[in-house]
C-alpha positions as a Python dict, from the first residue, in 0.01 Angstrom:
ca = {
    (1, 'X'): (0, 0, 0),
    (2, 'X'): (-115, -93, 383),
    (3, 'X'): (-419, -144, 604),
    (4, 'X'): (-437, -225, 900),
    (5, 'X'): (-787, -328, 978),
    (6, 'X'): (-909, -688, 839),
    (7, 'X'): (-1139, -964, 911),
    (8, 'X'): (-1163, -1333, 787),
    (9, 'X'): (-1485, -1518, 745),
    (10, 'X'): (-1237, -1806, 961),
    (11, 'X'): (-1252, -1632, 1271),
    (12, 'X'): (-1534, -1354, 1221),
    (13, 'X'): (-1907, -1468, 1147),
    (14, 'X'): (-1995, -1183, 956),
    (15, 'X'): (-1698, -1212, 734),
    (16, 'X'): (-1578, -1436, 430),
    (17, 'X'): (-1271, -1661, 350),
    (18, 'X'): (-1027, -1803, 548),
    (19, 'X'): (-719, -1532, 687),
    (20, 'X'): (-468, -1755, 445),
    (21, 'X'): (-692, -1588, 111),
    (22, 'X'): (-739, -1313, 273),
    (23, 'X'): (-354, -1265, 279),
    (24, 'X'): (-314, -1387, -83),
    (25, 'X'): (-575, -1118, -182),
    (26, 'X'): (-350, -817, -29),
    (27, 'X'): (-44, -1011, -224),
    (28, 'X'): (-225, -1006, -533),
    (29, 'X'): (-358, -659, -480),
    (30, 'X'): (32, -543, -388),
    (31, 'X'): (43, -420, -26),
    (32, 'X'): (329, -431, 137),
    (33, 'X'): (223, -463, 462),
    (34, 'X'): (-130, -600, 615),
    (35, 'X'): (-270, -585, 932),
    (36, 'X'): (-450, -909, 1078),
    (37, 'X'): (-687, -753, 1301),
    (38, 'X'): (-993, -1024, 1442),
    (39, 'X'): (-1188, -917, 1659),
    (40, 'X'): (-1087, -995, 2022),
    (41, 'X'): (-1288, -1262, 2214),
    (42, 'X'): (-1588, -1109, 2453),
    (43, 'X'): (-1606, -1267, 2782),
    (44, 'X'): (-1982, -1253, 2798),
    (45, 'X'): (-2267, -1417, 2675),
    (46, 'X'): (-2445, -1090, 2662),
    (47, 'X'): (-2182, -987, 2431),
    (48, 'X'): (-2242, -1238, 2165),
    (49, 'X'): (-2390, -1110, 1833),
    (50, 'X'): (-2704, -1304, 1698),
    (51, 'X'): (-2512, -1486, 1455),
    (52, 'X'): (-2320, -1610, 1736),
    (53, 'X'): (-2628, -1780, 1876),
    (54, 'X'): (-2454, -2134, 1840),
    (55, 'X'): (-2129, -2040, 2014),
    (56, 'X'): (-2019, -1989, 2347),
    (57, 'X'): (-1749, -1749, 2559),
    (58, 'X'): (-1517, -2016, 2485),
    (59, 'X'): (-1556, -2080, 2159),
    (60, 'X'): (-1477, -1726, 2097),
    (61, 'X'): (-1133, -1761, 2294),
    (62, 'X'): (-1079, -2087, 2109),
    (63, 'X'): (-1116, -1884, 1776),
    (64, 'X'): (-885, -1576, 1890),
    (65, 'X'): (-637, -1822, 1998),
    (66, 'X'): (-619, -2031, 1730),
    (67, 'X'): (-612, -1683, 1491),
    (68, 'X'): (-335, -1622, 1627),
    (69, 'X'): (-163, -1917, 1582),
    (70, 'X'): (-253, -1909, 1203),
    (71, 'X'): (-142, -1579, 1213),
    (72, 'X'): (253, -1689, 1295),
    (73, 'X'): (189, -1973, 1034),
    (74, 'X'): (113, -1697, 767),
    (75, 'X'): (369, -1429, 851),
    (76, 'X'): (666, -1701, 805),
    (77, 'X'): (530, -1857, 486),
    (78, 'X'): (501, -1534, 292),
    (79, 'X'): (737, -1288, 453),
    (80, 'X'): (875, -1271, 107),
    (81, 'X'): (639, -1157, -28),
    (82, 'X'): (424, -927, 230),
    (83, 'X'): (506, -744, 609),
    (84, 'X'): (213, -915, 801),
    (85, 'X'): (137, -756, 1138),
    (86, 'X'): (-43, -941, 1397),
    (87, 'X'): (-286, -765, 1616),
    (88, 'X'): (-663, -714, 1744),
    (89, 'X'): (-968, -497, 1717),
    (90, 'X'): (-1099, -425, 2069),
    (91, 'X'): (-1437, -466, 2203),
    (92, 'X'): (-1508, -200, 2490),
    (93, 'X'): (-1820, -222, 2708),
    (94, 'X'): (-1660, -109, 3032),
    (95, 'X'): (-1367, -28, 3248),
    (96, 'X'): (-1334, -397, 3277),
    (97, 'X'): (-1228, -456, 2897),
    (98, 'X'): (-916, -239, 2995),
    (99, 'X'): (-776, -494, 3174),
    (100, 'X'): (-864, -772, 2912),
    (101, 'X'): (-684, -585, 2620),
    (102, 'X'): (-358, -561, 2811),
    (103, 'X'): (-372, -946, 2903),
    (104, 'X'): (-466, -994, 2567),
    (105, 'X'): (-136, -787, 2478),
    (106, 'X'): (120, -1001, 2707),
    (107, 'X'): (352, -1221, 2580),
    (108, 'X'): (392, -1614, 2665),
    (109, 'X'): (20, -1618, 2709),
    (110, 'X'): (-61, -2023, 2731),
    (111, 'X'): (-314, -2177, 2494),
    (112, 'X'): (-476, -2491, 2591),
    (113, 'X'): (-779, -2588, 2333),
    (114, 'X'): (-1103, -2703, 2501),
    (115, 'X'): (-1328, -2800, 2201),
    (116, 'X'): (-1705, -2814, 2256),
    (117, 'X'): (-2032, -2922, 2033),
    (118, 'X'): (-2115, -2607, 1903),
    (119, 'X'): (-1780, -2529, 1764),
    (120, 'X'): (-1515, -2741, 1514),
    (121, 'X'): (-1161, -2633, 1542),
    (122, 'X'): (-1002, -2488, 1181),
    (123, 'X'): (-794, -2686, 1021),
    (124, 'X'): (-477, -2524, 1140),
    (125, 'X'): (-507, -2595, 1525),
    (126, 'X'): (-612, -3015, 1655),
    (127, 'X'): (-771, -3044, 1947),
    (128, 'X'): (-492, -3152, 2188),
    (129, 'X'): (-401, -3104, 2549),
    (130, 'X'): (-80, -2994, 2484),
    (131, 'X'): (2, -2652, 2616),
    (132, 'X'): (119, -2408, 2284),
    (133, 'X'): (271, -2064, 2346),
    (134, 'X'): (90, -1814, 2173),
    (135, 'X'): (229, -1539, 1942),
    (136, 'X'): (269, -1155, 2082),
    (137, 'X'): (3, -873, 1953),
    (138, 'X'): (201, -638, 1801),
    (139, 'X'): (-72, -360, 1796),
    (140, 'X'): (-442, -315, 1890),
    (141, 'X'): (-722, -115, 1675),
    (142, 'X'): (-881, 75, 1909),
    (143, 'X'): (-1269, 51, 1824),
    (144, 'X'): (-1579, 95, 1978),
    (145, 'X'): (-1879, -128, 1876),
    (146, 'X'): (-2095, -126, 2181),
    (147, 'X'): (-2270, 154, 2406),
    (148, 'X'): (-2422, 5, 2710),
    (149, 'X'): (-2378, -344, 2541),
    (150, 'X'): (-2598, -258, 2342),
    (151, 'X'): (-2412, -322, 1942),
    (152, 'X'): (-2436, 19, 1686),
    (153, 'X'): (-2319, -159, 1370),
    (154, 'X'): (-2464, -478, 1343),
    (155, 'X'): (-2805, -364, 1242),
    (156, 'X'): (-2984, -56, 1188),
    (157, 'X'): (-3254, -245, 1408),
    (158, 'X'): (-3008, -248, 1674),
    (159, 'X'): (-2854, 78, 1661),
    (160, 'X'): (-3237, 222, 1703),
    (161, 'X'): (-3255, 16, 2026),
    (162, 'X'): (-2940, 220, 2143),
    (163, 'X'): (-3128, 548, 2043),
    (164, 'X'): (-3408, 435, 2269),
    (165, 'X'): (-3260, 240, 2529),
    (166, 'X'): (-2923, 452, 2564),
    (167, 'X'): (-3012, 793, 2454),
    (168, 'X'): (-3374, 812, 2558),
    (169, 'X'): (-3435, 892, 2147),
    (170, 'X'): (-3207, 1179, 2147),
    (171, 'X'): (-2927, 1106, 1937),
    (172, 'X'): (-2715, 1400, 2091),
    (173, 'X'): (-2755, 1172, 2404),
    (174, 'X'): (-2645, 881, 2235),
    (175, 'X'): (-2354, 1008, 2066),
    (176, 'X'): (-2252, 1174, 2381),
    (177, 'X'): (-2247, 862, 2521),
    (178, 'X'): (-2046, 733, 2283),
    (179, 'X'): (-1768, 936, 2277),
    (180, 'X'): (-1731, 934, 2627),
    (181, 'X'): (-1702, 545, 2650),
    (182, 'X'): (-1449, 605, 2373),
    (183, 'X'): (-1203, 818, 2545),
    (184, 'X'): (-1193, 555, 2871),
    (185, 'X'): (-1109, 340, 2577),
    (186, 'X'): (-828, 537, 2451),
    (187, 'X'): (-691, 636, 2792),
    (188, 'X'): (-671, 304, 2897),
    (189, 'X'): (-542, 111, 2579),
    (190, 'X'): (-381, 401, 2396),
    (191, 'X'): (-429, 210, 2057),
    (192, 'X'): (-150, 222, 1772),
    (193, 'X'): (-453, 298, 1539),
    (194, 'X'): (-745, 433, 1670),
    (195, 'X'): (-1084, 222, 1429),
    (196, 'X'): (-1366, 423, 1272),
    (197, 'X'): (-1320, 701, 1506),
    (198, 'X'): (-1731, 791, 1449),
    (199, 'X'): (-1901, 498, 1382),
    (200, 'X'): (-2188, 622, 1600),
    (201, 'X'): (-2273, 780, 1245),
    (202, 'X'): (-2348, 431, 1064),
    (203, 'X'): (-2734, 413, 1083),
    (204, 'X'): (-2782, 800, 1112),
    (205, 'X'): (-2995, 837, 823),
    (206, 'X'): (-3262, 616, 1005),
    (207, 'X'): (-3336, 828, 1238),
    (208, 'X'): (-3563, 1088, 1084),
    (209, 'X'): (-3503, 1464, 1056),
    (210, 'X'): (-3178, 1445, 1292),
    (211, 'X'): (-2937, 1574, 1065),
    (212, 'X'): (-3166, 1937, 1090),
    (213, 'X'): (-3044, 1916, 1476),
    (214, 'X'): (-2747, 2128, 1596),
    (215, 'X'): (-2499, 2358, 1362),
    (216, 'X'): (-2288, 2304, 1136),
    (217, 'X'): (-1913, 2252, 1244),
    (218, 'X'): (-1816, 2324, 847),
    (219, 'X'): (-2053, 2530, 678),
    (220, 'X'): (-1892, 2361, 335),
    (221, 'X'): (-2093, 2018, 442),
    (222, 'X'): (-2420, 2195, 405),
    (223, 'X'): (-2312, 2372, 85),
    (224, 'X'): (-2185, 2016, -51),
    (225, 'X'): (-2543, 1857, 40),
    (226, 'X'): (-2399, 1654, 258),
    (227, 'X'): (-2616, 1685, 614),
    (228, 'X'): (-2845, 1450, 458),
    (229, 'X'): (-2532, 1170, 478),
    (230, 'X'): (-2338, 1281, 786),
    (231, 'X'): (-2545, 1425, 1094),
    (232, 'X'): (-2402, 1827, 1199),
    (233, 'X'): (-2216, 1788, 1586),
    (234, 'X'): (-2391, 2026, 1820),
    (235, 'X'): (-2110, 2224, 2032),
    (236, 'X'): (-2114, 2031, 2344),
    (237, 'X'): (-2047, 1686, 2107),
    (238, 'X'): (-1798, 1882, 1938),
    (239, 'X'): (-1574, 1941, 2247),
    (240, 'X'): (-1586, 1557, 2354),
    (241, 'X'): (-1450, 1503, 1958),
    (242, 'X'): (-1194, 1747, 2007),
    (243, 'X'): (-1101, 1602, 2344),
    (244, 'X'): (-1093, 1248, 2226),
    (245, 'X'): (-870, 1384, 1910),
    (246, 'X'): (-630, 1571, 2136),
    (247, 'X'): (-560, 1280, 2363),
    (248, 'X'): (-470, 1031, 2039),
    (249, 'X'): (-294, 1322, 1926),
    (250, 'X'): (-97, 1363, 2257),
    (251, 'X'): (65, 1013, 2288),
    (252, 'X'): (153, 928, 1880),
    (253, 'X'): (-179, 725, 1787),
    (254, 'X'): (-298, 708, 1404),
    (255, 'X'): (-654, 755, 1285),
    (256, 'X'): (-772, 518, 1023),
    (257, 'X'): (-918, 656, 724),
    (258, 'X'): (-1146, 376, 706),
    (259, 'X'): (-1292, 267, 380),
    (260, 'X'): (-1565, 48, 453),
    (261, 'X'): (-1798, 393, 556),
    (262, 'X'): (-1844, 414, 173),
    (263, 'X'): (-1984, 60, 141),
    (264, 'X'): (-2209, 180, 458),
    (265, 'X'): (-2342, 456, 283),
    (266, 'X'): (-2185, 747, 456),
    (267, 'X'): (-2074, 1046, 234),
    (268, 'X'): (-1679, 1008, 346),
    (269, 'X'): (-1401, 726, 449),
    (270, 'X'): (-1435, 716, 903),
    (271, 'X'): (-1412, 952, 1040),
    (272, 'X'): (-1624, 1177, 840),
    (273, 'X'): (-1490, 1539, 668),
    (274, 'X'): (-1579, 1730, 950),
    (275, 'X'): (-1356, 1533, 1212),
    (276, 'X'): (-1110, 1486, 942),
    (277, 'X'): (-1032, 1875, 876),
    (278, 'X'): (-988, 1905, 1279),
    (279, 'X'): (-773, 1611, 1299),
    (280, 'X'): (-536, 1795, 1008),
    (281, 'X'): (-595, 2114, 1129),
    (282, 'X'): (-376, 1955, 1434),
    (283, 'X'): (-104, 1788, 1279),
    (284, 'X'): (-300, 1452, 1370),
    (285, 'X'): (-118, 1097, 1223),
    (286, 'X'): (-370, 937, 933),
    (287, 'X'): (-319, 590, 841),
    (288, 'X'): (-551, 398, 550),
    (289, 'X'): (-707, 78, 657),
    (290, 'X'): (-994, -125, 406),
    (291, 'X'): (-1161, -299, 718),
    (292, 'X'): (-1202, -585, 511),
    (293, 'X'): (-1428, -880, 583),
    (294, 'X'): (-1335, -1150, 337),
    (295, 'X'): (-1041, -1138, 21),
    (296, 'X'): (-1307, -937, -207),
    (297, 'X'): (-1263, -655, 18),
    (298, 'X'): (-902, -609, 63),
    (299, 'X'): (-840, -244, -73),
    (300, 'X'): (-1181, -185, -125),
    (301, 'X'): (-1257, 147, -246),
    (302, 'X'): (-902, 230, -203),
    (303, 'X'): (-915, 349, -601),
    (304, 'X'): (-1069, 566, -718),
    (305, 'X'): (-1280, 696, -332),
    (306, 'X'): (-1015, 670, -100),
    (307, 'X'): (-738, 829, -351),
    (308, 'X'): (-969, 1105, -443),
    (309, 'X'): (-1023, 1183, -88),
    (310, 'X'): (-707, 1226, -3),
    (311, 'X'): (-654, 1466, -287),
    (312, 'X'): (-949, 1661, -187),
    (313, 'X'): (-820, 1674, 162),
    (314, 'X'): (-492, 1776, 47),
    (315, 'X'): (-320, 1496, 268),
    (316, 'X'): (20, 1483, 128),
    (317, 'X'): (151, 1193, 346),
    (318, 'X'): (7, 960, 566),
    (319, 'X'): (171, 727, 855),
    (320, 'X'): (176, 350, 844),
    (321, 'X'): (317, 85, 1115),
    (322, 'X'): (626, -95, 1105),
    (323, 'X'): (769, -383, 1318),
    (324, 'X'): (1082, -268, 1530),
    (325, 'X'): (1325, -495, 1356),
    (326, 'X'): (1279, -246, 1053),
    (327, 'X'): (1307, 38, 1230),
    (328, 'X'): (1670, 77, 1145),
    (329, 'X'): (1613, 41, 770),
    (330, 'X'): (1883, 324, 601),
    (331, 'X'): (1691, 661, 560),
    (332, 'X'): (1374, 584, 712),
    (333, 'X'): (1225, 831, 993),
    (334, 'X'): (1106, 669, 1301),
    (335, 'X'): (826, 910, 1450),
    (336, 'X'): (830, 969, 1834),
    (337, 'X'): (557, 820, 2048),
    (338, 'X'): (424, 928, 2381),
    (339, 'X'): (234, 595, 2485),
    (340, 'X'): (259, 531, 2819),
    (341, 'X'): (473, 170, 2903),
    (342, 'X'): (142, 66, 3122),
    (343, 'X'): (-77, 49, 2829),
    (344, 'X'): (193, -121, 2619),
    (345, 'X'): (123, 28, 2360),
    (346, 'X'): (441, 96, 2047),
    (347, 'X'): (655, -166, 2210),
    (348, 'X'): (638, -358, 1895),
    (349, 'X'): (621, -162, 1583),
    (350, 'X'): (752, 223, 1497),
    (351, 'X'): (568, 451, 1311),
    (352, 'X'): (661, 572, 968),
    (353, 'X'): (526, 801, 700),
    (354, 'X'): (530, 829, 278),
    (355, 'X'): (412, 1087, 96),
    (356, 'X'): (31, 1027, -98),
    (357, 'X'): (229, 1022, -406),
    (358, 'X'): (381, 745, -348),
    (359, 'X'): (112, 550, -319),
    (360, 'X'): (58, 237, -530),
    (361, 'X'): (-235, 313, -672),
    (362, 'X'): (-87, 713, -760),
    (363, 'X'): (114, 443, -998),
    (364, 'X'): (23, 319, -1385),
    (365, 'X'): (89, 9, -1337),
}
């Protein structure tokens, strides 16, 4: 079993535990491989959440850092047991984040703590002048969080304020918005996995009456009595979904199936059943991920939701990443990638697929 989209209550404030239980949870829980995925610093005070009231810019970078470095400390103390992949969720608010996900990806990046009052260091890192050499990302979630600065998942208080402030209260505004920030995100990063490709969707039963806007992309979703849980696409949103699915498509990217919608409320995994059935209905890459905030979470809903879904879906195999040094493992298949060397993306894990039945939890045990 894999994911590779987690949180730890040590470097994320919304989150719970420290990254080291975290880890023991996907142990216990047998996956094979986990992705480490905090969230990458934000540059801005703007940026900062409301729980983040007490922190500063640099406390942020001091946290990313120093995840990293726990990171490395994790990977070598229980390689035995799991494959632990280090990487990041993005934050995109402009054309400017571009450029700090791709510093964020070089290697030899220097790491000099500077504590301050608001902020104690974790345990694993001691506030020292001494110059460390921090770890290289090995892949990036791609996700989108943010449109005009303005956060969609923190609150359904706050994604109302992007209705008004962003779309104008038209929803079709806001999502188009959305999308559009999220393909500048994906042509400019071309993420290994591409996070909660609709997320726009979160707090969509709030706003009253929309999902009796537009037409139905899948006539099935109205028959299920689903509109009421997942908002219908008008045509002109439609074609910005299909453009931003072709491009991940294009260069080798894998879309999450991402749990955590169910714990949100939302009638499917991310993205929801419509965008899923065009995604398969072009050959698109699906990977699972639990987007877990604390060790309770790791393979949340994974059994019986997630398994269930992927029957109903008919997915009969689904891709999961790999670091190059197992690349050349006897009889596995390495699957081609189109990524672009400027974005760096795949220059530190393959992609590889097993069939649904294979699955741990397809297993008695």
């Amino acid at each position: 079993m894999f994911s590779f989209h987690s949180h730890s209550g040590q470097f994320c404030m919304h989150a719970k535990g420290t990254l080291e239980q975290v880890v023991q949870s996907a142990i216990d829980r047998r996956f094979t491989i986990y992705g480490l995925s905090e969230h990458m610093p934000r540059y801005n005070p703007d940026q900062l959440y409301p729980e983040e009231s007490h922190l500063t810019v640099q406390d942020l970078e001091n946290m990313y850092d120093q995840f990293l470095q726990e990171a490395v400390r994790l990977q070598l103390k229980y390689q035995a047991q799991i494959c632990l992949l280090i990487g990041l969720e993005t934050e995109y608010f402009n054309r400017d984040s571009i450029g700090l996900v791709r510093t964020l990806r070089q290697p030899h990046r220097q790491y000099r703590l500077r504590p301050s009052k608001e902020f104690t260091p974790s345990t694993t890192a001691t506030a020292t002048a001494t110059t460390i050499e921090l770890p290289q990302v090995q892949y990036i979630v791609g996700s989108l969080h943010h449109v005009h600065g303005v956060p969609l998942d923190f609150s359904q208080e706050l994604y109302l304020k992007a209705l008004e402030t962003v779309g104008k209260g038209s929803w079709e505004a806001l999502f188009r918005e959305y999308f559009d920030a999220q393909y500048e995100m994906l042509q400019g990063l071309e993420p290994e996995v591409v996070g909660h490709l609709d997320l726009v969707r979160i707090f969509f039963g709030a706003i009253k009456g929309c999902h009796h806007h537009g037409h139905s992309h899948s006539q099935e979703h109205a028959e299920a009595g689903q509109e009421s849980s997942q908002n219908r696409l008008t045509e002109e949103l439609w074609q910005l979904v299909k453009r931003n699915v072709d491009f991940v498509i294009g260069y080798g990217g894998l879309f999450e199936l991402n749990s955590r919608a169910w714990k949100k409320g939302l009638a499917d995994a991310y993205p929801q059943r419509d965008i899923l059935e065009y995604i398969l209905s072009k050959n698109g890459r699906v990977t699972l991920s639990d987007d877990s905030h604390g060790p309770d979470d790791v393979g949340m809903f994974y059994n019986p939701e997630l398994k269930e879904y992927l029957d109903l879906m008919k997915i009969e195999q689904v891709y999961y990443l790999a670091p190059n040094s197992k690349s050349q493992d006897e009889g596995v298949v390495v699957y081609e990638t189109n990524a672009s060397a400027e974005t760096g993306s795949f220059q530190h894990v393959h992609v590889h697929a097993i069939p649904t039945a294979s699955l741990d939890f397809y297993s008695s045990k």
